[in-house]
C-alpha angles and dihedrals in degrees: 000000000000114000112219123204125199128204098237095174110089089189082068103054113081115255094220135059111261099242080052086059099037086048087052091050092043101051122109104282090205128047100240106249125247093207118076115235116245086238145009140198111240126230109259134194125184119196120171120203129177094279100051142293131309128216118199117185115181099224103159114192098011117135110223083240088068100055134078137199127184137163115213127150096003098300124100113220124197123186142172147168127220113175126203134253105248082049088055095044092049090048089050090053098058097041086053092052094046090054091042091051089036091056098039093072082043092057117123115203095223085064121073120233130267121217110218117216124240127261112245116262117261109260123247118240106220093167128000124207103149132080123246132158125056131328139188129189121184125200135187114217126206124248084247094070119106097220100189090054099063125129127197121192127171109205120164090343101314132119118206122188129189120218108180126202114253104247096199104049112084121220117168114018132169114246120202123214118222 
């Protein structure tokens, strides 16, 4: 015969229903910010095929200009800047307002004045996902690595360096004995 318990303490039963408590677990433990961060850590992915290793970094909206790769000491460091709109607005502004003031002490009074227009507003972040400001990601390479040989190309914000295996060094080898 089966033998049935109850839970008879009610201080032991959870108050609440159980997807009240998962939704509560779940929920984003941190509000998302509205000011962008000086600097951010790309995504990076590293795949390595038979003819050498791949290096993927996620970097959506950069411009190839903005980024820079350079291979010193054995590492390879890649870094970038990508500044935010209100940061761009802003810096339009006062770059509108300099020439305006700049022009106005250069005005002659047989020539008619020129209204300038205004520089868009700043944005207003409500809610910020995406990454802007400086980064810097640093790699060791193997010995194996071929480092004249190595290929960068940005596609759909995606970098993609090459990084091909270096034919003429020798790494693992058979050795016979006589």
């Amino acid at each position: 015969m089966a033998t049935l318990l109850y839970n008879t303490r009610p201080s032991l039963r959870p108050s609440r229903a159980l997807s009240t408590m998962l939704a509560d677990m779940l929920r984003e433990p941190q509000v998302a910010p509205t000011q962008p961060t000086p600097a951010f850590v790309p995504a990076a992915d590293i795949l390595e095929t038979a003819e050498g290793f791949e290096l993927h970094l996620a970097l959506p909206g950069f411009r190839k200009e903005a980024i820079n790769i350079e291979f010193h000491d054995g590492q390879l460091v890649i870094s970038g800047e990508r500044a935010n709109p209100a940061a761009a607005a802003k810096e339009a502004a006062a770059t509108a307002t300099e020439a305006n003031t700049g022009d106005e002490n250069k005005a002659d009074e047989n020539k008619p004045a020129v209204v300038a227009p205004e520089a868009p507003a700043a944005p207003k972040f409500r809610r910020l996902e995406t990454n802007y400001g400086a980064f810097t990601r640093s790699f060791r390479l193997p010995d194996t690595v071929n480092v004249k040989a190595i290929g960068a190309e940005l596609t759909d914000g995606i970098l993609r360096v090459t990084l091909p295996f270096d034919t003429e060094k020798v790494t693992k080898q058979h050795i016979e004995i006589r």
